[in-house]
DOSEDO-813195 format. One record per residue: residue in one letter; z negated, y negated, x of N, C-alpha, C in turn. Coordinates in Angstrom, 2 decimals, m for minus. Layout:
REM DOSEDO-813195
R   residu       npz       npy       npx      capz      capy      capx       cpz       cpy       cpx
R        A         Z         Y         X         Z         Y         X         Z         Y         X
...
***
This chain:
REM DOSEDO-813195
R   residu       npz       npy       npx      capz      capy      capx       cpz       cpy       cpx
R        X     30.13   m132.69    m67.36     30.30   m131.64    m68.37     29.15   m131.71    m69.38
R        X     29.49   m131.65    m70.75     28.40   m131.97    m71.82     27.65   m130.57    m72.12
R        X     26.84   m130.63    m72.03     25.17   m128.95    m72.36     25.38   m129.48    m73.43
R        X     25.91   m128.32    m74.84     25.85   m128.14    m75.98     24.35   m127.66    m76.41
R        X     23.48   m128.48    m77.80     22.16   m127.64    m77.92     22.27   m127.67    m79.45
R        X     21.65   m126.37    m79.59     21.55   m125.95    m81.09     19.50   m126.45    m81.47
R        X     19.84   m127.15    m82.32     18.21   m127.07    m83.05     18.12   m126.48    m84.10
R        X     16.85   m125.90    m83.73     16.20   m124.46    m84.98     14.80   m125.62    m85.26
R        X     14.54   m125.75    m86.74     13.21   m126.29    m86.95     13.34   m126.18    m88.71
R        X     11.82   m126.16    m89.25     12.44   m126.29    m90.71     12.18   m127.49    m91.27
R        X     12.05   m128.56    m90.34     11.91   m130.24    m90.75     13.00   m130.17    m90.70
R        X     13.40   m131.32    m91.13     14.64   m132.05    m91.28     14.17   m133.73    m90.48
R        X     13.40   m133.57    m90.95     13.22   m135.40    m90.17     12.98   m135.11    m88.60
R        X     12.32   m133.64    m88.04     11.78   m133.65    m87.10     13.49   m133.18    m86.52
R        X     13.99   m132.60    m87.06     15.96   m132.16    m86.57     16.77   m133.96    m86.34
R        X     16.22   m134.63    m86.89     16.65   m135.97    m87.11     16.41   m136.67    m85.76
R        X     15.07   m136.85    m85.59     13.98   m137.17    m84.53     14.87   m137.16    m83.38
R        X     14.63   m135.82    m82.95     15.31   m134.98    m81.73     16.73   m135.27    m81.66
R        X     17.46   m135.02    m82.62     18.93   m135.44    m82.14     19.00   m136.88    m81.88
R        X     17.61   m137.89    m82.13     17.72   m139.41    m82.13     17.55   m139.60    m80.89
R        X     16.52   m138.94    m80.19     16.54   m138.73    m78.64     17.56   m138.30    m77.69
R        X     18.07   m137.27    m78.09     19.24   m136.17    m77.14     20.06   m137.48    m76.94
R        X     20.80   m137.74    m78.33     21.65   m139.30    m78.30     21.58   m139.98    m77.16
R        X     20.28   m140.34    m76.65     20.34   m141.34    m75.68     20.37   m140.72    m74.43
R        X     20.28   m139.70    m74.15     20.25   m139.05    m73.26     21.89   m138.49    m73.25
R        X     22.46   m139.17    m71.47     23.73   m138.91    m70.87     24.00   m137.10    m70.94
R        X     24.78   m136.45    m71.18     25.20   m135.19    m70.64     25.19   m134.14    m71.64
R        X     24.34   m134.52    m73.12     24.22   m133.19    m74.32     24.82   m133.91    m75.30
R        X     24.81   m132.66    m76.03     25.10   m132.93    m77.75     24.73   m131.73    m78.64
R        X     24.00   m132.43    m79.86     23.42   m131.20    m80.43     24.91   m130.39    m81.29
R        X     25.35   m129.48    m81.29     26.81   m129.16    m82.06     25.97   m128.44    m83.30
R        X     24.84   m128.09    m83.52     24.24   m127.14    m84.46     23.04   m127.23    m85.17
R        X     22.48   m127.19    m85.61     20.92   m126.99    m86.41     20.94   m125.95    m87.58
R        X     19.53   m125.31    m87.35     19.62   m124.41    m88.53     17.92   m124.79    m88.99
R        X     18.01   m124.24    m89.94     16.37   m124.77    m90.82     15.20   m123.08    m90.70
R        X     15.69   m122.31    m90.02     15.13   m121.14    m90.30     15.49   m120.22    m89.15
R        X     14.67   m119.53    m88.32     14.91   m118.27    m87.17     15.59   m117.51    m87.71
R        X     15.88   m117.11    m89.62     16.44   m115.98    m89.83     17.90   m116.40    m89.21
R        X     18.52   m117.89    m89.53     19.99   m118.29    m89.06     19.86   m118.12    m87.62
R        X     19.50   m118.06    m86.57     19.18   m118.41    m85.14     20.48   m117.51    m84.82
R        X     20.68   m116.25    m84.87     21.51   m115.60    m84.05     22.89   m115.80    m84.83
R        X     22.84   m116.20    m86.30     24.11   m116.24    m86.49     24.94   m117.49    m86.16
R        X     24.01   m118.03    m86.13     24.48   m119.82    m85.93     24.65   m119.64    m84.23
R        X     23.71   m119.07    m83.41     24.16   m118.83    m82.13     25.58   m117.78    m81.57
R        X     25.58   m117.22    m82.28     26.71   m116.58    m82.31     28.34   m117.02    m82.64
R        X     27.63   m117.80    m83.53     28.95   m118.92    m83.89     29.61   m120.12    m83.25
R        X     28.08   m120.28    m82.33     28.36   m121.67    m81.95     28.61   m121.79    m80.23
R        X     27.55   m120.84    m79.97     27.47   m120.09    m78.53     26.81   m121.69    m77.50
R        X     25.80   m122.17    m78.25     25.00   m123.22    m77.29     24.55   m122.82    m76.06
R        X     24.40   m124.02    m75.39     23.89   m123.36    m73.81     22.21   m123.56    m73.74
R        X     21.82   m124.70    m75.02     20.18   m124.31    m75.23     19.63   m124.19    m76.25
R        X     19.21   m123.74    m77.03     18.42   m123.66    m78.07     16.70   m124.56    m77.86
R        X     16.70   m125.27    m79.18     15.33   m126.00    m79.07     14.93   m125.73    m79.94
R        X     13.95   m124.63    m79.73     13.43   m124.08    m80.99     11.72   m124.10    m81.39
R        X     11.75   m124.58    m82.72     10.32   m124.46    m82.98      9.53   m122.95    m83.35
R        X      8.28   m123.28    m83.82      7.54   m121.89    m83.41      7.30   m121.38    m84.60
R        X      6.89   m122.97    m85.67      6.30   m122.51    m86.70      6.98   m122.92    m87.84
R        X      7.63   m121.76    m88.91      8.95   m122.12    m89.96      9.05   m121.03    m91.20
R        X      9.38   m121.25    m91.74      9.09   m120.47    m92.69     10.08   m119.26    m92.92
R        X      9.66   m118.42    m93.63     10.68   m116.85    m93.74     10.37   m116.40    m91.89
R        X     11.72   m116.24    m91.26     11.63   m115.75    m90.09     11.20   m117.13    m89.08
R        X      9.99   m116.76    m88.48      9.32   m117.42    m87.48     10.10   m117.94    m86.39
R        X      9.87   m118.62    m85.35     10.25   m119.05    m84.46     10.05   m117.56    m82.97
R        X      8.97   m116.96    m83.11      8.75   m116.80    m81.87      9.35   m114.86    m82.37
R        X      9.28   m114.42    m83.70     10.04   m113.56    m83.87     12.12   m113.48    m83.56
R        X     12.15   m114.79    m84.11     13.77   m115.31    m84.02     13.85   m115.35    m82.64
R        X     13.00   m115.64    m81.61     13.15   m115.98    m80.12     13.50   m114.68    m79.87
R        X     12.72   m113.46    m80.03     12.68   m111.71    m79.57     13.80   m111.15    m80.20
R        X     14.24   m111.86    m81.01     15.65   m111.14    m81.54     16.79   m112.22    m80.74
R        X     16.92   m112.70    m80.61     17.88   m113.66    m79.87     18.05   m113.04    m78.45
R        X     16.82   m112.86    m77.16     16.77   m112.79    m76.45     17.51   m110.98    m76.29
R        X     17.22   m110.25    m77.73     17.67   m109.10    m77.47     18.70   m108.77    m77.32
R        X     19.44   m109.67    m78.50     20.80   m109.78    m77.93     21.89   m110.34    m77.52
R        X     21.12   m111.48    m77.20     21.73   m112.43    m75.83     20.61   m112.37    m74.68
R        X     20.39   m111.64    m74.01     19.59   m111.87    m72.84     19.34   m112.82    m71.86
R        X     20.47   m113.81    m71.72     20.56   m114.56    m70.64     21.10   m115.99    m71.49
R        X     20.27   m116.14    m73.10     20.09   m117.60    m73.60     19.27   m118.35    m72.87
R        X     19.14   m119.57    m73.00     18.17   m120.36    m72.96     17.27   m120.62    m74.23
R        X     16.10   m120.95    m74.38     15.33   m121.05    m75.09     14.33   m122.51    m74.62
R        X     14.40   m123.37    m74.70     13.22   m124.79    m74.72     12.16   m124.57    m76.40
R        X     11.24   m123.91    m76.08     10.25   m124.24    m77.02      9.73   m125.68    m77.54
R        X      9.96   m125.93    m78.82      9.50   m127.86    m78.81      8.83   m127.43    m80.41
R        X      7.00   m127.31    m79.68      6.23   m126.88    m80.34      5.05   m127.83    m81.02
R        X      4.45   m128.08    m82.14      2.79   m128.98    m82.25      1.93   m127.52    m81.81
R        X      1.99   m126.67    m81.56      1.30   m125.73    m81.10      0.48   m125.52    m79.81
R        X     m0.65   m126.10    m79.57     m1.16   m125.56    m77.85     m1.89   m124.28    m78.03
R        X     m2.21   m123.63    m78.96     m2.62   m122.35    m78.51     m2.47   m121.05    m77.42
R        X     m3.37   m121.19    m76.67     m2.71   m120.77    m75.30     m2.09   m119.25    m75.33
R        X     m2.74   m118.88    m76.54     m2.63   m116.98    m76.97     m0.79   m117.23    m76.98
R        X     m0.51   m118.28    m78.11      0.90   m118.54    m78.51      1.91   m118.61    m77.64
R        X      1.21   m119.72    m76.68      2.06   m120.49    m75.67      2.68   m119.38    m74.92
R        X      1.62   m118.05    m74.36      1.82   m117.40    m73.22      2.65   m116.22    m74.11
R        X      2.92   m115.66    m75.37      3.75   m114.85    m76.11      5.25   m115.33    m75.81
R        X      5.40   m116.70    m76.27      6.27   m117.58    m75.91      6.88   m117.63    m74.84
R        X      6.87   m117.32    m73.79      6.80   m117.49    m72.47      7.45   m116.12    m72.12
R        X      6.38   m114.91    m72.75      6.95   m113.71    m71.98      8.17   m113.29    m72.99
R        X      8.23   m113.59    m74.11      9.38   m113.08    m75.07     10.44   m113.79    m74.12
R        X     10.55   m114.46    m73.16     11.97   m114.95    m72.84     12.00   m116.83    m73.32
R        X     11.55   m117.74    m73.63     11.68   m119.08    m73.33     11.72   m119.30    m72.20
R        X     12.40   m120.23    m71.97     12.19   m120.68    m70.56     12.05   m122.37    m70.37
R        X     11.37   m122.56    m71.13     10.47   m123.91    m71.25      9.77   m124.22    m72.66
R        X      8.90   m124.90    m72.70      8.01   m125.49    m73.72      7.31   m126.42    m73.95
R        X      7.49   m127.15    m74.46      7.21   m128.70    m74.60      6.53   m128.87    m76.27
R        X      5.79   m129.72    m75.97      5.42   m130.37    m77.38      5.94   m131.74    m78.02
R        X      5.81   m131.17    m79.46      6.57   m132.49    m80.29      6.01   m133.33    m80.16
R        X      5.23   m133.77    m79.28      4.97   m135.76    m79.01      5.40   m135.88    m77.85
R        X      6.46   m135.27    m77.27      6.72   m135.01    m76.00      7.72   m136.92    m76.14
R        X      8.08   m137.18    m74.53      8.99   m138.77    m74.38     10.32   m138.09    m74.77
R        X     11.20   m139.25    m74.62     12.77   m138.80    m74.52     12.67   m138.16    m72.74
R        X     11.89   m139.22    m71.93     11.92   m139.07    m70.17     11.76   m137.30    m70.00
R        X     10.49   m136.71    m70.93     10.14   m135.70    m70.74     11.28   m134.54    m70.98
R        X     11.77   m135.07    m72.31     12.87   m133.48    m72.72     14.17   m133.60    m71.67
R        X     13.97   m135.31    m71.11     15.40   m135.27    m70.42     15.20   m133.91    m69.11
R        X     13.85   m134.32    m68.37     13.65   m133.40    m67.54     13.64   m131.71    m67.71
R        X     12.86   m131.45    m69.06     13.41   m130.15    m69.92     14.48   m129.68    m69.45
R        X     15.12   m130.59    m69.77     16.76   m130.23    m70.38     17.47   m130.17    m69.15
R        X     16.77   m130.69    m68.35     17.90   m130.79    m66.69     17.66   m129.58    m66.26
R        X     15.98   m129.14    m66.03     15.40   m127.89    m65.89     16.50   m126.59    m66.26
R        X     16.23   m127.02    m67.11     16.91   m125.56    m68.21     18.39   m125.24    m67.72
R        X     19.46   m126.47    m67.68     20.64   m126.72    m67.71     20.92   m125.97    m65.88
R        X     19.86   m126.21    m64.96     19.59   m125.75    m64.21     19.27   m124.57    m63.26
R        X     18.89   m123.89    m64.52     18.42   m122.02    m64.91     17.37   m122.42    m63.86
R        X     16.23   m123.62    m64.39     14.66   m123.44    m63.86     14.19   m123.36    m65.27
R        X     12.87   m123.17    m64.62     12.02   m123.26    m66.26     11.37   m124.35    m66.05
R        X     10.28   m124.83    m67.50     10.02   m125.87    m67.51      8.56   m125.99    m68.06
R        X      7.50   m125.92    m68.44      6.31   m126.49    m68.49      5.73   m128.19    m68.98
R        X      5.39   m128.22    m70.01      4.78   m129.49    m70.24      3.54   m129.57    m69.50
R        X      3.70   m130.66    m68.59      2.51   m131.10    m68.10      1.44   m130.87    m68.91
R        X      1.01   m131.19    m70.22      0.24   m131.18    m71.46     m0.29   m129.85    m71.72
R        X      0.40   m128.58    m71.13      0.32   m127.59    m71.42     m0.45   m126.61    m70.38
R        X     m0.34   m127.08    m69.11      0.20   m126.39    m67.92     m1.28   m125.82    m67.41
R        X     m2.71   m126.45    m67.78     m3.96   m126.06    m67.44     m3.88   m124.93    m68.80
R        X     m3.66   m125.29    m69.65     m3.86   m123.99    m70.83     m3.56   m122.39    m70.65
R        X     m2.51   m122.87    m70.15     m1.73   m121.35    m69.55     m1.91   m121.02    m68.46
R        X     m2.41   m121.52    m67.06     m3.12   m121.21    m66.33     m4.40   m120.97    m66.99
R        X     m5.48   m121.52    m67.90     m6.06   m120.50    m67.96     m6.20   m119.14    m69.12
R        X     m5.15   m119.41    m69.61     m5.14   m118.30    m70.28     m4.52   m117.07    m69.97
R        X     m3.73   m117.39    m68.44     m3.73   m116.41    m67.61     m5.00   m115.59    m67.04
R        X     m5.75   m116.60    m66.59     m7.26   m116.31    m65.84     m7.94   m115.05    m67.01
R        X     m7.83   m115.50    m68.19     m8.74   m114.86    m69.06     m7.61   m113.78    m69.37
R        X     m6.28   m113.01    m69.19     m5.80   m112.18    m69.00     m6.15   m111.21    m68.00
R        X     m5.81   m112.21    m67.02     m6.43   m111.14    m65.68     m7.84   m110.58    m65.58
R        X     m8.53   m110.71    m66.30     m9.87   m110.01    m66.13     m9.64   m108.65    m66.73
R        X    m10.19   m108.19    m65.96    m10.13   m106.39    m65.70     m8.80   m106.04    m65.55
R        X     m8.04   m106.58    m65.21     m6.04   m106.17    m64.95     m5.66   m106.31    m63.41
R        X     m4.97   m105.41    m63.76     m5.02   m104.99    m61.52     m2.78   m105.39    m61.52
R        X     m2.87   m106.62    m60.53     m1.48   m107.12    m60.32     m1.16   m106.21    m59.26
R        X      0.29   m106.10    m59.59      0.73   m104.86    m59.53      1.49   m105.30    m57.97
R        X      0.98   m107.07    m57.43      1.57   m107.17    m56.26      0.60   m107.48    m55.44
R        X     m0.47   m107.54    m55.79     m1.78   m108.12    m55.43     m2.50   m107.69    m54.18
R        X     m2.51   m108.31    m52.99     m3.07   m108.55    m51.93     m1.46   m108.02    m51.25
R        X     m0.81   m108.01    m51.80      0.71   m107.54    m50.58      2.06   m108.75    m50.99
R        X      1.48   m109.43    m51.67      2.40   m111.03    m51.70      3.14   m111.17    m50.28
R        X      2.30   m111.05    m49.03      3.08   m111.10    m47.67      4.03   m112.77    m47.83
R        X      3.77   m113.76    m48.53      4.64   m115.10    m48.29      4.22   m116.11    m47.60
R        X      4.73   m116.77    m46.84      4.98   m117.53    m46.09      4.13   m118.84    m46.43
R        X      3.04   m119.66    m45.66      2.26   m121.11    m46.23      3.18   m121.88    m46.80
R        X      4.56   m122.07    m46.32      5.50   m122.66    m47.24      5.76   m121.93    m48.34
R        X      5.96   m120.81    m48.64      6.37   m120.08    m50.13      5.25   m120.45    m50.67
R        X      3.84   m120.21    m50.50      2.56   m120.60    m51.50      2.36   m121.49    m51.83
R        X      2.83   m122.93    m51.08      2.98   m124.12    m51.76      3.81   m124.70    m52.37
R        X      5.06   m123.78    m52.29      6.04   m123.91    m53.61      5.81   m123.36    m54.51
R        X      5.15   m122.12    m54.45      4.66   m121.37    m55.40      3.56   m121.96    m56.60
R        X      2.61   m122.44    m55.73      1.63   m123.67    m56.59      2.63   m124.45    m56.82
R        X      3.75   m125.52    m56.62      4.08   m126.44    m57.37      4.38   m125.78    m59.05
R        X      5.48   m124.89    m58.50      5.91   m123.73    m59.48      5.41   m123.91    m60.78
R        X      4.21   m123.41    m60.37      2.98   m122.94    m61.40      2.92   m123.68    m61.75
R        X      2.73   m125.29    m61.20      2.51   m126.12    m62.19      3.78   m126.82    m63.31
R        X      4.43   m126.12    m63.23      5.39   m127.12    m63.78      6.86   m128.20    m63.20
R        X      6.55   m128.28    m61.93      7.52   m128.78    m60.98      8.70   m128.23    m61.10
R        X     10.00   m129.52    m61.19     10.96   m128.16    m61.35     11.43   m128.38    m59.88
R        X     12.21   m127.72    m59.37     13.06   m127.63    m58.45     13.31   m128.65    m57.64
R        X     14.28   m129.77    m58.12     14.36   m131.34    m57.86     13.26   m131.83    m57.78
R        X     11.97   m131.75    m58.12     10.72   m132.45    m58.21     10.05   m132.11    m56.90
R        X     10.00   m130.49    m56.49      9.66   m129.98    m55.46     10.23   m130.24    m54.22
R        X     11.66   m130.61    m54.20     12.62   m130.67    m52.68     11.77   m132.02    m52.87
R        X     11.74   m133.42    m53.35     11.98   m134.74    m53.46     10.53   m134.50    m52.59
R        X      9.25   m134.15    m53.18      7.78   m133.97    m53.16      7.47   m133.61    m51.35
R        X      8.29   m132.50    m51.04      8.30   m131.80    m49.81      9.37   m132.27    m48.65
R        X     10.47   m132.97    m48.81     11.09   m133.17    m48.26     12.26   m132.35    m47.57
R        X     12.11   m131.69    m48.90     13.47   m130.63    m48.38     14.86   m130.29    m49.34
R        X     15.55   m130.25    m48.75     16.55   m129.88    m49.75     16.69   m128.96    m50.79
R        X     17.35   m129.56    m51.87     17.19   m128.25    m53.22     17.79   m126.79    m53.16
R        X     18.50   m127.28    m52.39     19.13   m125.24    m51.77     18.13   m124.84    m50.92
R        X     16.96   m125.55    m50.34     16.19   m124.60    m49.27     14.98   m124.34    m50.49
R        X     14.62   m124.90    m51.16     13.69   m124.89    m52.60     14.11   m123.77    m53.31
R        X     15.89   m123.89    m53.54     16.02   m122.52    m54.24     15.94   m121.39    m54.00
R        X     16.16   m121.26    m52.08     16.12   m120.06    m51.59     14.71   m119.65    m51.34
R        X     13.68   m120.77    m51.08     12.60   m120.25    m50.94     12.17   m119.53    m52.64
R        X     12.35   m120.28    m53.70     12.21   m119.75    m54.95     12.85   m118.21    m55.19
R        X     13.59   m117.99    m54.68     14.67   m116.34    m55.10     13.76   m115.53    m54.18
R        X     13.34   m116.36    m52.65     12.91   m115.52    m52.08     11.50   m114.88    m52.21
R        X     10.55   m115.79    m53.12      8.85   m115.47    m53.68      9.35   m114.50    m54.93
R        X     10.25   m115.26    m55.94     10.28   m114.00    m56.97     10.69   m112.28    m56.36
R        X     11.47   m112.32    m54.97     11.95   m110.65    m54.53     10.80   m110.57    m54.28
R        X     10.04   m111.41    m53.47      8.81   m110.59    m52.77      7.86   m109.92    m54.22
R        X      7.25   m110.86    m54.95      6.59   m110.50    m55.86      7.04   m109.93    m57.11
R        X      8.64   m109.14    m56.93      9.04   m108.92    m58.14      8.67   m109.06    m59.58
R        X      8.32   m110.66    m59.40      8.70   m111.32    m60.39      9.22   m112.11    m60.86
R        X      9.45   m112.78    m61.97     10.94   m113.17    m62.34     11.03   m114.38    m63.39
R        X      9.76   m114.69    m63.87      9.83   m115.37    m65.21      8.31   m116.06    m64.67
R        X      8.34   m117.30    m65.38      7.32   m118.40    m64.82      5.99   m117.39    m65.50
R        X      5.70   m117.30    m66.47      4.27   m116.78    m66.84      3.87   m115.92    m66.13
R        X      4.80   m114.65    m65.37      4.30   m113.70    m65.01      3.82   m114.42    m63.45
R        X      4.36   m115.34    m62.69      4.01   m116.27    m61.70      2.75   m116.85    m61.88
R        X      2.51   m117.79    m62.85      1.62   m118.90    m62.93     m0.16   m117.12    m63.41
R        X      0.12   m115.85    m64.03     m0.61   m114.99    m63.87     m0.96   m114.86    m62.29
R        X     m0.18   m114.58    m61.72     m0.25   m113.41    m60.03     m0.71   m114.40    m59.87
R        X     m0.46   m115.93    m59.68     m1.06   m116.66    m58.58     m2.90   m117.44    m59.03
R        X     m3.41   m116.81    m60.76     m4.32   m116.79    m60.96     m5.07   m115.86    m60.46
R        X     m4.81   m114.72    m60.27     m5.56   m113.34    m60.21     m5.56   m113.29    m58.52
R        X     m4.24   m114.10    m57.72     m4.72   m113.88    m56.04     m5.17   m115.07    m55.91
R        X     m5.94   m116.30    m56.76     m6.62   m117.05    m56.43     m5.66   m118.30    m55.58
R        X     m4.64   m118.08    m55.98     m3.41   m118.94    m55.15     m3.74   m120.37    m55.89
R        X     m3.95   m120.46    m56.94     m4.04   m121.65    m57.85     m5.22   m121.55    m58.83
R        X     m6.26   m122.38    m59.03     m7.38   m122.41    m59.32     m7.44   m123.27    m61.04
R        X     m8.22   m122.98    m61.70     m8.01   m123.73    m62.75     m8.38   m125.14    m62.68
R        X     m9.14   m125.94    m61.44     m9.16   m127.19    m61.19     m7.67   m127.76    m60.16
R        X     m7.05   m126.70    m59.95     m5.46   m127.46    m59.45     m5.09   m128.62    m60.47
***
């Protein structure tokens, strides 16, 4: 079955680029592009993609404003951030508005393929490139902020070391292959750390497991 993706960017060569990649890559097709966040919901609306690859920085309506209006009223889009941006302030806005991956534009074709499996997947996704930034720009969040699950996590030595893969970026498939377990026992252990820690979205994860010291900024 082909994952339809819409690209939002206000290059044109960089809309070029990316669909030159997707191309080679088995299973997508871009059906859409728009040059501007202000088009994002109408062109999504029209087109009804299963990912959006959207950039951050564009002119008129922004990327990460167009993301907060999208997400408002489609809640359950996908969003792949494909950013030149590492600012970790950015990255982690990005993140909690609802993306559910982020990658940078020097990223491989190998890399977005994994993105894109991620996503297609309903995991999230993390550029390796990225993944110490936002861990610590979690760290420097959590100072003076009291987690609201903190010292009552109660999970299992196996949940905490899925939990650290997590954090880093691992998706799912990466973690069963790594551990030796199957991807339905990966997923259930995954459903089962987000009930415990009612949480739900990778940033608010890759935070808790800064602040209970689960994952260190030399991981």
């Amino acid at each position: 079955m082909i994952c339809n993706l819409l690209l939002v960017d206000d290059h044109a060569l960089i809309r070029a680029g990316v669909r030159a990649l997707i191309l080679d890559i088995p299973g997508y097709a871009v059906i859409g592009e728009a040059s501007d966040g202000a088009q994002l919901l109408e062109t999504f609306s029209a087109l009804q993609p299963d990912i959006v690859l959207l950039d951050l920085s564009m002119k008129h309506t922004g990327g990460l404003d167009a993301l907060q209006q999208l997400k408002g009223a489609y809640p359950k889009s996908k969003v792949l951030i494909l950013s030149m941006h590492t600012d970790p302030e950015l990255i982690m806005r990005a993140l909690e508005s609802g993306a559910h991956g982020y990658l940078l534009k020097d990223t491989t074709a190998n890399e977005l393929e994994h993105a894109l499996l991620a996503l297609r997947n309903n995991e999230r996704y993390l550029s390796p490139a990225i993944a110490h930034t936002v861990i610590t720009q979690a760290l420097v969040r959590s100072q003076g902020a009291t987690s609201p699950a903190a010292h009552s996590h109660n999970l299992t030595a196996r949940q905490l070391e899925i939990l650290r893969l997590i954090v880093r970026g691992k998706s799912t498939r990466e973690i069963a292959h790594g551990l030796g377990l199957s991807i339905k026992t990966v997923e259930a252990h995954r459903s089962q750390i987000m009930k415990r820690l009612q949480i739900f979205d990778v940033a608010g994860l890759v935070l808790f497991a800064v602040r209970e010291q689960i994952i260190s900024l030399d991981d």
